[in-house]
BAKOL-41145 format. One record per residue (C-alpha): residue number from 1; x, y, z; residue in one letter. Coordinates in nm, 4 decimals, always signed. Layout:
BEGIN
+-----+----------+----------+----------+--------+
| num |       c1 |       c2 |       c3 | residu |
+-----+----------+----------+----------+--------+
| NUM |        X |        Y |        Z |      a |
...
+-----+----------+----------+----------+--------+
//
This chain:
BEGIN
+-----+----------+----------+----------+--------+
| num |       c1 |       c2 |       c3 | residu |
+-----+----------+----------+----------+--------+
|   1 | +10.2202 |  -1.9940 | +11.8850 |      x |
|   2 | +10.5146 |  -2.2115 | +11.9831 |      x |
|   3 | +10.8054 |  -1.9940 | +12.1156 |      x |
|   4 | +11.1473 |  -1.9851 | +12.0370 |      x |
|   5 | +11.2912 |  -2.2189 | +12.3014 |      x |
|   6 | +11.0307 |  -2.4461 | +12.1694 |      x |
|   7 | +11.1293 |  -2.4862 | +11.8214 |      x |
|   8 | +11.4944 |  -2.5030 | +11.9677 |      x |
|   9 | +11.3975 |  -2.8105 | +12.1987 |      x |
|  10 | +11.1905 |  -2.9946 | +11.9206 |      x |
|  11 | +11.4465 |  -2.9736 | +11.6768 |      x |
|  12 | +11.7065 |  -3.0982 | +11.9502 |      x |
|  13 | +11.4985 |  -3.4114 | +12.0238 |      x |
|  14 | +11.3987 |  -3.4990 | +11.6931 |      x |
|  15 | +11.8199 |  -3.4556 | +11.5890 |      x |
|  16 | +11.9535 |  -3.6096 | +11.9178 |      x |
|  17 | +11.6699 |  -3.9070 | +11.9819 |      x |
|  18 | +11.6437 |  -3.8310 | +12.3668 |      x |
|  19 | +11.4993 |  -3.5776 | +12.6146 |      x |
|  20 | +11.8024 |  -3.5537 | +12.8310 |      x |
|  21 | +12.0591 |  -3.4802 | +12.5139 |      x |
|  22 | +11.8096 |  -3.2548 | +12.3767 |      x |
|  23 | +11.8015 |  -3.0369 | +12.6829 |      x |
|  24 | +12.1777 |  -3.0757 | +12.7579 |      x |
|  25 | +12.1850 |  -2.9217 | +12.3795 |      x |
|  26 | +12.0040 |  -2.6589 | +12.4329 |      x |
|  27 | +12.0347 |  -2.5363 | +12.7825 |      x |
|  28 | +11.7403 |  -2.6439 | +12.9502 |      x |
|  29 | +11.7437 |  -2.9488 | +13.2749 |      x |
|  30 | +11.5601 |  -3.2924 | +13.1595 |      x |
|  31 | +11.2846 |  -3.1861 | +13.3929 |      x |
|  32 | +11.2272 |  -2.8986 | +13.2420 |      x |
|  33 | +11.2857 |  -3.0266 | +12.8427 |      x |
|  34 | +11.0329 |  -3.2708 | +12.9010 |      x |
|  35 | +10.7907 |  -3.0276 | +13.1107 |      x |
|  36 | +10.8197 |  -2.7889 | +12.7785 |      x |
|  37 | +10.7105 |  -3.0899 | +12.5608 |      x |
|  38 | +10.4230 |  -3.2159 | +12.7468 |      x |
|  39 | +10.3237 |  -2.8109 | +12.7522 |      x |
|  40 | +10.3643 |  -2.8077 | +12.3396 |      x |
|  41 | +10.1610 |  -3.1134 | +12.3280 |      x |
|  42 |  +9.8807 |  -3.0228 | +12.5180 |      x |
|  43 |  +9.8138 |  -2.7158 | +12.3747 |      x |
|  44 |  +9.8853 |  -2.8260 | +11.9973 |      x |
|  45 |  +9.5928 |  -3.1284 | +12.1307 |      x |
|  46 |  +9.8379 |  -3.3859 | +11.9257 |      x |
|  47 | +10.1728 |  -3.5725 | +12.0256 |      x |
|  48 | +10.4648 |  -3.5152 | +11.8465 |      x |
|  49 | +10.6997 |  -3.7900 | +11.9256 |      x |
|  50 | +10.6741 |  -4.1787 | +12.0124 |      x |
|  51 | +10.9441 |  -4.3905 | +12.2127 |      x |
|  52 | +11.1248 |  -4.6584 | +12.0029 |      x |
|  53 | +11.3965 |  -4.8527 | +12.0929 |      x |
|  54 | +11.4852 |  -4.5846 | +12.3666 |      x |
|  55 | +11.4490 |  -4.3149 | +12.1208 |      x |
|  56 | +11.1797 |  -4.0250 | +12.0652 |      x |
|  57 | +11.0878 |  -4.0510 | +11.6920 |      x |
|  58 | +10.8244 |  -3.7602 | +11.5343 |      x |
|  59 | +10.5033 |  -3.8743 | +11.4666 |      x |
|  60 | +10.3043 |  -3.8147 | +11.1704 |      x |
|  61 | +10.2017 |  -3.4912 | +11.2680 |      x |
|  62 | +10.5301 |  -3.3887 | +11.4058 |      x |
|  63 | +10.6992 |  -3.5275 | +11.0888 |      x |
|  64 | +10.4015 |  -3.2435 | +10.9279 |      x |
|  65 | +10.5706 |  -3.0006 | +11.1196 |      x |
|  66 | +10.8978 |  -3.0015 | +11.1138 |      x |
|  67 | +10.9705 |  -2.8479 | +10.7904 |      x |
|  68 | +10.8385 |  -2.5278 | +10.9182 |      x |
|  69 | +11.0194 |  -2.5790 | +11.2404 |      x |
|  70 | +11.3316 |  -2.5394 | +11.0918 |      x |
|  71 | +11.2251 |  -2.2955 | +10.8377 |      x |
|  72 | +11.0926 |  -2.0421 | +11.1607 |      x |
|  73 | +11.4412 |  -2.1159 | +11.3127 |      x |
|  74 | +11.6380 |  -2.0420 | +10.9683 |      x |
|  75 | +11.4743 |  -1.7593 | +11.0235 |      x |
|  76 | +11.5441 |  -1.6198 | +11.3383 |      x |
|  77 | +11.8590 |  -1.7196 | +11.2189 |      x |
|  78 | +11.8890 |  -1.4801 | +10.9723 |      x |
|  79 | +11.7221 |  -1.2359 | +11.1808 |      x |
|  80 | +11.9972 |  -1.2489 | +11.4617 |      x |
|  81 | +12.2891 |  -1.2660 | +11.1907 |      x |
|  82 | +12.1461 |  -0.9490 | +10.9812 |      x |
|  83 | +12.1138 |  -0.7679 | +11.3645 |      x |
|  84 | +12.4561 |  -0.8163 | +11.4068 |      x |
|  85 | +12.5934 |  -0.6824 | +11.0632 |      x |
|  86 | +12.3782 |  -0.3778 | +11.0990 |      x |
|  87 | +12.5145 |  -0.3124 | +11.4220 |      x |
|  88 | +12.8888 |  -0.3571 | +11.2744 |      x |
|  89 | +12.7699 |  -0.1476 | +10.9713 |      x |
|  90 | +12.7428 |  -0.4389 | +10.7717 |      x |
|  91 | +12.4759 |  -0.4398 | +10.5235 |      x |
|  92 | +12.5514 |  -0.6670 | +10.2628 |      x |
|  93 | +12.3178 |  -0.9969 | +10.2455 |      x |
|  94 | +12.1564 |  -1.1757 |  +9.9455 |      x |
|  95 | +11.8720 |  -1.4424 | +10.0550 |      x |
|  96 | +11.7835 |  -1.6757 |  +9.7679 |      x |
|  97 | +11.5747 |  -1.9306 |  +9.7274 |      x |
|  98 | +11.6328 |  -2.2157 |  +9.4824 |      x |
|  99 | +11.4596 |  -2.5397 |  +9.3552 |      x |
| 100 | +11.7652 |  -2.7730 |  +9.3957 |      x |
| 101 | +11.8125 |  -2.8015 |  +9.0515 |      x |
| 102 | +11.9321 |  -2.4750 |  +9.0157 |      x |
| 103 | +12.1469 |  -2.4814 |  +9.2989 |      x |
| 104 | +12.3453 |  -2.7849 |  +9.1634 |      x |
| 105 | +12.3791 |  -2.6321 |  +8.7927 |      x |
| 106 | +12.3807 |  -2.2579 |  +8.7684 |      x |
| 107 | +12.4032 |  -2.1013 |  +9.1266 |      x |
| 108 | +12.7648 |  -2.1828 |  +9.2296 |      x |
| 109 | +12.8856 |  -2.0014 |  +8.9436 |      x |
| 110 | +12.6305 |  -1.7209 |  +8.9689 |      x |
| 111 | +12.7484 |  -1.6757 |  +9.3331 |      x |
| 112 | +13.1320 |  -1.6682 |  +9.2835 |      x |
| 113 | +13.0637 |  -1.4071 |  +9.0000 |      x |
| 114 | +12.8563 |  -1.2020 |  +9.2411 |      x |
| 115 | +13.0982 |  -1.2071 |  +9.5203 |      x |
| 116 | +13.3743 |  -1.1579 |  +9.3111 |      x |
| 117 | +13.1663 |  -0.8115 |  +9.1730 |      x |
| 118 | +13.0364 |  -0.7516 |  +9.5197 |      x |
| 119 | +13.2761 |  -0.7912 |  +9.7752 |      x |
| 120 | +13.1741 |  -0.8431 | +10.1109 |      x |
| 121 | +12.8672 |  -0.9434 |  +9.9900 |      x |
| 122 | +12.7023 |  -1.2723 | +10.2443 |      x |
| 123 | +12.4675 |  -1.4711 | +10.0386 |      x |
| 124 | +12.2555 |  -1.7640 | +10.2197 |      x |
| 125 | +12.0594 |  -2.0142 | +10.0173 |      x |
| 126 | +11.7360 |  -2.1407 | +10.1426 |      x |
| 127 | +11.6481 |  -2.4483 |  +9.9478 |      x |
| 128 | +11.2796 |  -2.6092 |  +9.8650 |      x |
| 129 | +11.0429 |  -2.6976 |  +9.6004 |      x |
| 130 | +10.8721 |  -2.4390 |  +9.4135 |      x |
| 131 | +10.5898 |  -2.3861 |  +9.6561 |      x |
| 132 | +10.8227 |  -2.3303 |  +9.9036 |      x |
| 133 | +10.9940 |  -2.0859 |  +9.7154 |      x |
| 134 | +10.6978 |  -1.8820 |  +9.6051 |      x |
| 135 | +10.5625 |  -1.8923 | +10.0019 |      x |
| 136 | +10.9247 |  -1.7498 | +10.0959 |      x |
| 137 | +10.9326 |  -1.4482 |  +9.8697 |      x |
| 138 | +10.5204 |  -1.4095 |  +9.9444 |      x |
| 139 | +10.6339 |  -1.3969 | +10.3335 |      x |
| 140 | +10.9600 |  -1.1686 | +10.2557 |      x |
| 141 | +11.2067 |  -1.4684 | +10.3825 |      x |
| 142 | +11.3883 |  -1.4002 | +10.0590 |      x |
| 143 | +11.4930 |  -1.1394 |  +9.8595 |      x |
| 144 | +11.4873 |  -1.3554 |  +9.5383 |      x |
| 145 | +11.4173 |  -1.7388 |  +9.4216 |      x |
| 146 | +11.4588 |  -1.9753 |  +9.1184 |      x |
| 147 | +11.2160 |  -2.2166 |  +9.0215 |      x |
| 148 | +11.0927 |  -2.4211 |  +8.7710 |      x |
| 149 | +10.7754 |  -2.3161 |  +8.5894 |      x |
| 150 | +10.5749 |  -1.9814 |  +8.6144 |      x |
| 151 | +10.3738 |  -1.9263 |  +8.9154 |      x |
| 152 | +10.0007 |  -1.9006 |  +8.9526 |      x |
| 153 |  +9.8500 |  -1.6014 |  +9.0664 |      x |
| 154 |  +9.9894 |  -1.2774 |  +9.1805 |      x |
| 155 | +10.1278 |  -1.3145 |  +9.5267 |      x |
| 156 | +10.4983 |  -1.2435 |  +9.4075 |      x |
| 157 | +10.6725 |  -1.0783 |  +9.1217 |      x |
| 158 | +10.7904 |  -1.2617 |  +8.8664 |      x |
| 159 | +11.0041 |  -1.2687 |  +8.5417 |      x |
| 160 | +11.1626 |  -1.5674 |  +8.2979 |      x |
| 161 | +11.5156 |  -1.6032 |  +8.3165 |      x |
| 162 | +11.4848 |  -1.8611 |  +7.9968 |      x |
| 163 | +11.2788 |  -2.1337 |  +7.8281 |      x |
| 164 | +11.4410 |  -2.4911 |  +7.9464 |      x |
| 165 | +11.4008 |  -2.8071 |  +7.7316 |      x |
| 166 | +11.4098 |  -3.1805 |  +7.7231 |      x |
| 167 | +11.6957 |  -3.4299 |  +7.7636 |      x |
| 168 | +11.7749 |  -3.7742 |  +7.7835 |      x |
| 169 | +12.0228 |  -3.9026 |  +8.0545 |      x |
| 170 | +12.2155 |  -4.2000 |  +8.0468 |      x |
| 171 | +12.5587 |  -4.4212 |  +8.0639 |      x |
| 172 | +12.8593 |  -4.3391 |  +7.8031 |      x |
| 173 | +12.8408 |  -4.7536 |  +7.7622 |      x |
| 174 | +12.4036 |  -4.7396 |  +7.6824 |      x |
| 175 | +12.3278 |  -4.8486 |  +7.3344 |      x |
| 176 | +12.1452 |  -4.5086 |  +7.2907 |      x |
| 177 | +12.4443 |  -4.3382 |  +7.3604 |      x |
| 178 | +12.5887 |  -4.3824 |  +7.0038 |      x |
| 179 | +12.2593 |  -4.2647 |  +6.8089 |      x |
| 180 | +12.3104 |  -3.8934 |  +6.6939 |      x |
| 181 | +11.9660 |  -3.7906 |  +6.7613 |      x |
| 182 | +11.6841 |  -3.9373 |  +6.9813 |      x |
| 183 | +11.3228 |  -3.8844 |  +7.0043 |      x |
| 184 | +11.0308 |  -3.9615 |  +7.2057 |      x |
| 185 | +10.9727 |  -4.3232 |  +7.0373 |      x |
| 186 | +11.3056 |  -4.4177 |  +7.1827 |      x |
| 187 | +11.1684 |  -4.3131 |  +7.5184 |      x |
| 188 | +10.8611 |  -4.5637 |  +7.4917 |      x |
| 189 | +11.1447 |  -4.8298 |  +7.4596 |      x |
| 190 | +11.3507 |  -4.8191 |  +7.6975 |      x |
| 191 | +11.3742 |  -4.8636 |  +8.0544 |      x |
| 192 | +11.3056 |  -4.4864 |  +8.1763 |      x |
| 193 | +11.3761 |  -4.3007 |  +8.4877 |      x |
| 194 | +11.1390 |  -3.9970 |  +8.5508 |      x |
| 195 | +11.0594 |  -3.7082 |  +8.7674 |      x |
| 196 | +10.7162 |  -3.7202 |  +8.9576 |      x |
| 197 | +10.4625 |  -3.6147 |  +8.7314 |      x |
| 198 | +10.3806 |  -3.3758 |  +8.9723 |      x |
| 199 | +10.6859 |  -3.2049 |  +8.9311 |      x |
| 200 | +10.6877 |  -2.9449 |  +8.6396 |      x |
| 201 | +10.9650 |  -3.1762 |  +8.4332 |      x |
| 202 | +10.7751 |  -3.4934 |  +8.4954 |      x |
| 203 | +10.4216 |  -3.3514 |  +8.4045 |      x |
| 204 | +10.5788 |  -3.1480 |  +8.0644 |      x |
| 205 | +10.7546 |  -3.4875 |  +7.9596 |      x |
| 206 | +10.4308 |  -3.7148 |  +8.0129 |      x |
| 207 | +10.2224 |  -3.4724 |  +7.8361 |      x |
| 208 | +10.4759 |  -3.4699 |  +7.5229 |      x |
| 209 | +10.4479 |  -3.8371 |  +7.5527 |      x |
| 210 | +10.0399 |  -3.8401 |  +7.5387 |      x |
| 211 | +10.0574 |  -3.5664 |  +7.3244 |      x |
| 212 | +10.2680 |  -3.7555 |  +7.0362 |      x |
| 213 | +10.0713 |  -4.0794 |  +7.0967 |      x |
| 214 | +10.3266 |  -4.2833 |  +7.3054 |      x |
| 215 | +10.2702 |  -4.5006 |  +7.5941 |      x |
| 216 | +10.5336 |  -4.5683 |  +7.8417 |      x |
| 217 | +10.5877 |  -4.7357 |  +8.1621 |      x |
| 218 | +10.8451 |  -4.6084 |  +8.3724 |      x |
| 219 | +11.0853 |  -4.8212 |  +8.5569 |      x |
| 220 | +11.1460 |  -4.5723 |  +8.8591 |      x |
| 221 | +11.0008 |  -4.2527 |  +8.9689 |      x |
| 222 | +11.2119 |  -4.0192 |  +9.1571 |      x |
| 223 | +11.1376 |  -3.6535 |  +9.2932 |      x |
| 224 | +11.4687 |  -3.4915 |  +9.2451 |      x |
| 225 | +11.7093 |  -3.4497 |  +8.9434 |      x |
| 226 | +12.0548 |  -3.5630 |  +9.1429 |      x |
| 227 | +11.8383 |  -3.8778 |  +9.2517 |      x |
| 228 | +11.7832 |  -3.9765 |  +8.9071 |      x |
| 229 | +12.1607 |  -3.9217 |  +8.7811 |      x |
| 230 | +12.2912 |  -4.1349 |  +9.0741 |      x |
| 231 | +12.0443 |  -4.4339 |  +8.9336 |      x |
| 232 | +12.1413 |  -4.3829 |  +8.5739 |      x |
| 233 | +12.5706 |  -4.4054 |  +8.7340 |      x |
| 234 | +12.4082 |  -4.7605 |  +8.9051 |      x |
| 235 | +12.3275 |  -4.8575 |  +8.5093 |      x |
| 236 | +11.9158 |  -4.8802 |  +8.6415 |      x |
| 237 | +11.8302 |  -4.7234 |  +8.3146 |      x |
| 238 | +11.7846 |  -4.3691 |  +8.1464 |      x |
| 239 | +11.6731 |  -4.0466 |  +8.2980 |      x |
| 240 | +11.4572 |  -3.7790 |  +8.1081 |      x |
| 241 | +11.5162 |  -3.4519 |  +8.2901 |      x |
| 242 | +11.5499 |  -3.0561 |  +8.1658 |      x |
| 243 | +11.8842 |  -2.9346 |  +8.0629 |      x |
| 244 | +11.9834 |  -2.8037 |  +8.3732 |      x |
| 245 | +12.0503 |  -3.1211 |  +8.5141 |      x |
| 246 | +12.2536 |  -3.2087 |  +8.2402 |      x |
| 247 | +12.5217 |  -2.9634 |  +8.3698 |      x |
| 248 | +12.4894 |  -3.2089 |  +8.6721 |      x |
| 249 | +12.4695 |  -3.5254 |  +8.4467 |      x |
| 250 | +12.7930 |  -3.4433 |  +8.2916 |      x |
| 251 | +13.0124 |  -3.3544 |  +8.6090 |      x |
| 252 | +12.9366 |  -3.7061 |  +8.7380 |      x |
| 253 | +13.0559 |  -3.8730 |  +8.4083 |      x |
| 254 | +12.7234 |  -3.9514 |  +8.2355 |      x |
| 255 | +12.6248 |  -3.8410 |  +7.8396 |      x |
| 256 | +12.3337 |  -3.6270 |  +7.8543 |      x |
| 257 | +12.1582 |  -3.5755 |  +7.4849 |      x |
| 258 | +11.8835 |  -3.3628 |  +7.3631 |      x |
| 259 | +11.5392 |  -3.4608 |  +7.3678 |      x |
| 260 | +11.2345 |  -3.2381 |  +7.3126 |      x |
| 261 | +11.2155 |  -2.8643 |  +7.3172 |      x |
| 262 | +10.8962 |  -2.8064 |  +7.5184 |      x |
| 263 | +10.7219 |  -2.4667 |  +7.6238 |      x |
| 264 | +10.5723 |  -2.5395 |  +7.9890 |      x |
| 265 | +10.9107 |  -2.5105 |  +8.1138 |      x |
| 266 | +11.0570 |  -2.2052 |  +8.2017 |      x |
| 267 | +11.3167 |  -2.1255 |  +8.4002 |      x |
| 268 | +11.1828 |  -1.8563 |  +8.6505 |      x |
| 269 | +11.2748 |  -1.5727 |  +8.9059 |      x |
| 270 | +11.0375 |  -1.4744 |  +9.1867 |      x |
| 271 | +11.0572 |  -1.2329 |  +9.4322 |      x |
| 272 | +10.8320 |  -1.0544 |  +9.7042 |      x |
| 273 | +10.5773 |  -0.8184 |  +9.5577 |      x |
| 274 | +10.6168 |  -0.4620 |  +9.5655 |      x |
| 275 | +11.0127 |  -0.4710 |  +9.6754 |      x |
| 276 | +11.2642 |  -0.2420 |  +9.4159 |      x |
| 277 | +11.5635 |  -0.4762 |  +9.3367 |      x |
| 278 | +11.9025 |  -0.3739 |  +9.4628 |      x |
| 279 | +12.2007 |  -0.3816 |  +9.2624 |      x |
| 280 | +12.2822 |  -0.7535 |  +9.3517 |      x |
| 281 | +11.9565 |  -0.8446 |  +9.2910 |      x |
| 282 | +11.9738 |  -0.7390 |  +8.9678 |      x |
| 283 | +12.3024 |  -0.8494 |  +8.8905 |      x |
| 284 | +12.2140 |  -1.2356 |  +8.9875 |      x |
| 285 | +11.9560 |  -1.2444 |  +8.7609 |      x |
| 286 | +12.1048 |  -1.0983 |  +8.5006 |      x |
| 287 | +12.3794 |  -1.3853 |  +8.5399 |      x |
| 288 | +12.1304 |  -1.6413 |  +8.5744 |      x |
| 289 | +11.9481 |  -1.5701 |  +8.2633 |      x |
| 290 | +12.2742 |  -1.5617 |  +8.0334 |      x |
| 291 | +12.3750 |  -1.8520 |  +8.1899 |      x |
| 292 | +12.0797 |  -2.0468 |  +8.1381 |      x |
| 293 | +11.9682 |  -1.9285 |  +7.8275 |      x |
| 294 | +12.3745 |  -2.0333 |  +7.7531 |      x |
| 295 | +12.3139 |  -2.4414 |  +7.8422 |      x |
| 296 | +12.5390 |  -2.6501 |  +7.6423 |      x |
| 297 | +12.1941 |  -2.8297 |  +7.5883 |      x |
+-----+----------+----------+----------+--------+
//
C-alpha cells in the first residue's frame, strides 16, 4: 500500500517533470525524493517514470495509475477538509459525482439553487465517467452522482431523474440548419461527429442507425460531448449527442435540433447503498430531475 507521502511525491514528479522540484514541492531533500521512488518501484516490481529530454515522464503503467493517485489524494483531501469543519462545528458538505455532461448543462444551476436554499452549504464535484461514478458511491467517496444510463447490478442505489433523447448538432450557416425537422436518413448523409460507441450516447445512436437500416461512416469519433461542440464551431461537420449537451451547444453559438427520442438513455442518480438521503440530497435531485425532464430539447 503506497503511503501518503508517496502519492504526494508521484503526483509532484509527474506535474513538475523533475526529482529535485518534486521534492522541493513537497517537503522532502532530492536524496530522499528519489530514495522514496526507487522504494515505490521496487516493491510495486514495475517503473513508473522514464527520463526524456531531462524530464521524468510516467510510463505505461504509471500513466495506469495515476488516475487513482489523484483520486486517493482527492480523498484525503476531503477527509482533512471535513476534519476541520467538524471541529469548527461545520457540518455542511455535498460530494457529487458527475459524468461531465451533466456538469456543463444542469449542475451549475442545480448548485446555485442549492446554496442559495442551503446556506453554508460546501459542495465539491468529483468528475469521471460513469464507472467511475458508480465505483465512488460503491466506495462511499460520494454522497450522490449523475450519469448517463442505468447501472448494472446492485452495488449502489439508484433512481431516474428523466429519459434523455437524440439531437443533431451543428453550425447556424449548415445547410441542415434550415430544414424544420431531421431524421436519421439525414444522418447517413452527412459528414457526422459521434461519441464512442462505447459511450451510452454513441452505442444508443448506432443502434437506432442499424436498427432503421442505415449505414454511416463517421468522420470523427470523440469521447466527450464539449469535444464534439468545439469541432462542429471549427465547421468539421455535425455532432449527434443527447439533449443535454445541447444546453452546451447553444451557449457556444451553435443550433442544436431534435433527432430521435430513444429509450436506452436515461438520465440517472446513484448513490451508496444503504445510506438515508439528507435534506440536500434530496433537494439536488429533485432539481435535477425538473430540470432535465424541463430540456428545451
Amino acid at each position: 500500500m503506497l503511503k501518503p507521502t508517496e502519492l504526494a511525491l508521484l503526483k509532484a514528479v509527474h506535474t513538475l517533470g523533475t526529482v529535485t522540484a518534486a521534492a522541493e514541492a513537497v517537503g522532502m531533500s532530492q536524496p530522499a525524493a528519489s530514495a522514496m521512488l526507487r522504494h515505490m518501484e521496487d516493491r510495486l516490481g514495475f517503473d513508473l517514470f522514464t527520463r526524456e529530454r531531462r524530464r521524468l515522464t510516467l510510463t505505461r503503467n504509471g500513466q495506469a495509475m495515476l488516475p487513482e493517485v489523484l483520486n486517493a489524494l482527492a480523498g484525503l483531501e476531503a477527509v482533512d477538509r471535513l476534519s476541520q469543519d467538524l471541529k469548527r462545528g461545520l457540518t455542511s458538505r455535498l460530494v457529487v459525482g458527475t459524468v461531465s455532461t451533466a456538469a456543463i448543462s444542469l449542475l451549475p444551476s442545480a448548485i446555485e439553487w442549492i446554496q442559495a436554499r442551503h446556506p453554508g452549504m460546501t459542495v465539491l464535484l468529483r468528475a469521471g465517467n460513469a464507472l467511475d461514478i458508480i465505483d465512488m458511491a460503491a466506495d462511499q467517496r460520494i454522497d450522490v452522482g449523475v450519469i448517463l444510463g442505468a447501472p448494472m447490478g446492485d452495488r449502489v442505489g439508484t433512481k431516474l431523474l428523466a429519459p434523455l433523447s437524440l439531437c443533431c448538432v451543428m453550425r447556424p450557416d449548415h445547410p441542415l440548419a434550415r430544414k424544420k425537422k431531421l431524421g436519421l436518413a439525414d444522418m447517413a448523409a452527412a459528414r457526422l461527429i459521434v461519441l464512442s460507441p462505447h459511450l451510452r450516447v454513441g452505442e444508443s445512436f448506432s443502434r437506432a442507425m442499424k436498427h432503421a437500416g442505415l449505414d454511416f461512416t463517421p468522420s470523427i469519433e470523440v469521447m466527450q460531448s464539449s469535444a464534439a461542440c468545439a469541432l462542429v464551431e471549427a465547421n468539421a461537420g455535425i455532432a449527434v449527442l443527447e439533449n443535454l449537451s445541447a444546453v452546451h451547444a447553444q451557449r457556444c453559438g451553435l443550433i442544436a435540433k431534435p433527432l430521435l427520442a430513444v429509450d436506452d438513455l436515461p438520465l440517472c442518480a446513484v448513490w451508496p447503498k444503504n445510506r438515508s438521503f439528507n435534506t440536500p440530497t434530496e433537494d439536488l435531485l429533485a432539481r435535477l430531475a425538473t430540470d432535465a425532464i424541463n430540456l428545451p430539447l
